[in-house]
N, C-alpha and C positions, 0 to 999 in steps of 0.2 A: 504494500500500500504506500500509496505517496502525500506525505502532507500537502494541506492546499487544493487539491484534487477537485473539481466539480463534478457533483455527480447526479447520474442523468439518467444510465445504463446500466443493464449489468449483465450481458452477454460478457461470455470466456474472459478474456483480457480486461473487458471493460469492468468488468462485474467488480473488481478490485477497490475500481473509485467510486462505487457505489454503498463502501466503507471507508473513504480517506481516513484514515484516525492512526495518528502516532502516539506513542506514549509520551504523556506531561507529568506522566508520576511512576517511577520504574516499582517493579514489583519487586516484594523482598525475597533477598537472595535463599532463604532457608524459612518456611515456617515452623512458627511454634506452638506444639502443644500442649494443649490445659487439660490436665487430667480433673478429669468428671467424677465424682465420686457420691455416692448415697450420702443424706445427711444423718449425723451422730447425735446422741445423747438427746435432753430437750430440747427438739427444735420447733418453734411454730409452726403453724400450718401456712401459714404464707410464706415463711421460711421454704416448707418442703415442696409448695408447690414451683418455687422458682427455681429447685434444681433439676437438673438434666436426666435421664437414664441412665441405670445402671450397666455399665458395658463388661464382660469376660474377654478373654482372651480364647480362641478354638484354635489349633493347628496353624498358629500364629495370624492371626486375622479376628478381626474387632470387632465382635456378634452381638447383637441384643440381646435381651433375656426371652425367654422362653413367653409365650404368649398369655402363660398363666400368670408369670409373676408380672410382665407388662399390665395386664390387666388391676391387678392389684394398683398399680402406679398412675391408672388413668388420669388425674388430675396431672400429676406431672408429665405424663406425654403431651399432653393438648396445651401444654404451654409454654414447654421446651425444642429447639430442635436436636437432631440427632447428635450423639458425641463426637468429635472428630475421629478420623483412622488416625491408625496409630503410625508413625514417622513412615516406617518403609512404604505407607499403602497413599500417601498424600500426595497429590496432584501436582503435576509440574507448575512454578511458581508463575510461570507467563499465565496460567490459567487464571490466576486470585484476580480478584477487583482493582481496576484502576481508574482513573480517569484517563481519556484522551483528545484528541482532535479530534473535532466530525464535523460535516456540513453535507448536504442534500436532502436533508428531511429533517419534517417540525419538530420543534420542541415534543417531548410525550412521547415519538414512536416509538416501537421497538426494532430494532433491525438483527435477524440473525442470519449471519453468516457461516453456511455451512460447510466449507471451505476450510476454512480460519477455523472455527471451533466457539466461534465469539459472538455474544449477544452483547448488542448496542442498544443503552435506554438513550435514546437523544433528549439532552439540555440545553435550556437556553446559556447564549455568548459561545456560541462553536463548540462547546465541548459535549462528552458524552461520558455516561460511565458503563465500563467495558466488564462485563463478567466472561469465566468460563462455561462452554457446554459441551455435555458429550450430545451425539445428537445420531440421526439415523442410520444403520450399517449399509453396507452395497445392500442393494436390491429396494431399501427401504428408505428412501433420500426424496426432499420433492423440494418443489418452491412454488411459493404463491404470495400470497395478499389475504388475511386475515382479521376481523376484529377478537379481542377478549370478550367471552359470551354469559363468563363464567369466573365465578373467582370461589375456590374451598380450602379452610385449614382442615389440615390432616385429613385427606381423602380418602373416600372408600374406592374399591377396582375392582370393576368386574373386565377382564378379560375379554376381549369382542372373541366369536366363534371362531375365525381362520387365527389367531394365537393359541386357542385351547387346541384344536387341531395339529397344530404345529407341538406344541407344551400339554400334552395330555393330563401331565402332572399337576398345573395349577390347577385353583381351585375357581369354584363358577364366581365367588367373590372374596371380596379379602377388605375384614376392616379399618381403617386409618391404624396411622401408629408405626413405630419405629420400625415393622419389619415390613410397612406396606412401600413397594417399586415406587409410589407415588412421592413418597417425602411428605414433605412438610407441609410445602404448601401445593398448589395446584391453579392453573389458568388456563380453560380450556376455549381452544381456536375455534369460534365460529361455531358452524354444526357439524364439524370434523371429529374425527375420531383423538386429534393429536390434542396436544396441551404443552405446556409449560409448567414443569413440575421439578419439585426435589428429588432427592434419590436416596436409596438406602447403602448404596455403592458407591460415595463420594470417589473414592480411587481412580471411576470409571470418568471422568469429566477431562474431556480432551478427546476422546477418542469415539469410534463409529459403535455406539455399540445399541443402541434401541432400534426398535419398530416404527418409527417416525417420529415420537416424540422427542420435546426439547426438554434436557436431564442439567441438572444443577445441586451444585451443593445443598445442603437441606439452607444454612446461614446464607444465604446468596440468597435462593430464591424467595424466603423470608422479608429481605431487603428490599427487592422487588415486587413484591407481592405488596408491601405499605406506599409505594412511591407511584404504582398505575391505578386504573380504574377500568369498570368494564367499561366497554366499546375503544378502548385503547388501539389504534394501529397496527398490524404483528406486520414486515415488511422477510419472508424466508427467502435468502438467494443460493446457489448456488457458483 
């Protein structure tokens, strides 16, 4: 991408400047994790509703708890998001939040670039703030023109029929909550099947790995989810 860029187009080459945005804020060289922890001894109830889930360690990889004791914790799922991955499983550092240069679309859009990896919230004075995303694998990649139809914390998922097909093993639905594919929060496009959602796989952001959907940290799309509204512009390019 080239700063300055006007953009207009977004066929092959062109499709580039139809994201001009360089970075005005470099991303940090190592992130750092905050270990999440259950709370001890007397703690209030407002207290325990503001902490996190309790996370284990499986075969070196950072699991939720069992859908029993999740349940137990419902107050604190519904108003926490997911714990970070643990160091080795966390997302390359170009992927975090930054601000950049942008220009060709209004203030409010969203622009995702399926190329790049990168969702653009365009703001006003040229700039934009850039999240990571992992987003569609071959076969399951599009672009269009969207509005937000929809906006849910902690989404339930049912599975459309050509997924179960494919994934026999999922289930016909699945409750909100730290082990639901949806994340945190959830913004679904139009009357499309796809959305804008968190994920239970933070690791997986940068790369092709969903069904069409746009996948984001659970803390990301959080962020996002407080700064749009429905009917917000969704602008997918390739």
């Amino acid at each position: 991408m080239q700063n300055g860029t006007t953009v207009g187009v977004t066929p092959t080459t062109q499709r580039r400047a139809a994201v001009a945005a360089s970075p005005v804020g470099r991303a940090p060289a190592s992130t750092t994790v905050t270990s999440v922890t259950r709370p001890r001894g007397n703690v209030s109830a407002v207290a325990a509703a503001q902490s996190a889930p309790v996370y284990r360690m499986v075969g070196g990889r950072v699991m939720p708890l069992e859908p029993t004791v999740a349940e137990q914790q419902r107050t604190i799922i519904h108003q926490a998001a997911v714990a970070p991955a643990a160091p080795s499983l966390q997302i390359d550092p170009q992927f975090l939040p930054t601000e950049v240069s942008f220009s060709g679309y209004a203030p409010g859009t969203i622009v995702i670039d399926t190329e790049e990896k990168y969702l653009y919230l365009a703001m006003p004075g040229g700039v934009a703030k850039r999240y990571g995303v992992g987003v569609g694998r071959p076969g399951f990649q599009w672009a269009g023109t969207h509005r937000i139809s929809r906006k849910a914390e902690w989404p339930g998922w049912t599975p459309p029929p050509q997924m179960r097909k494919r994934q026999p093993e999922l289930p016909a639905y699945m409750e909100g909550g730290p082990n639901n594919p949806l994340g945190a929060r959830a913004m679904y496009l139009g009357s499309s099947l796809y959305r804008i959602h968190g994920s239970n796989a933070p690791w997986t952001i940068g790369h092709e790995v969903s069904s069409g959907c746009i996948r984001m940290r659970n803390e990301d799309v959080v962020d996002l989810y407080e700064r749009v509204k429905v009917g917000t512009k969704v602008v997918v390019i390739r």
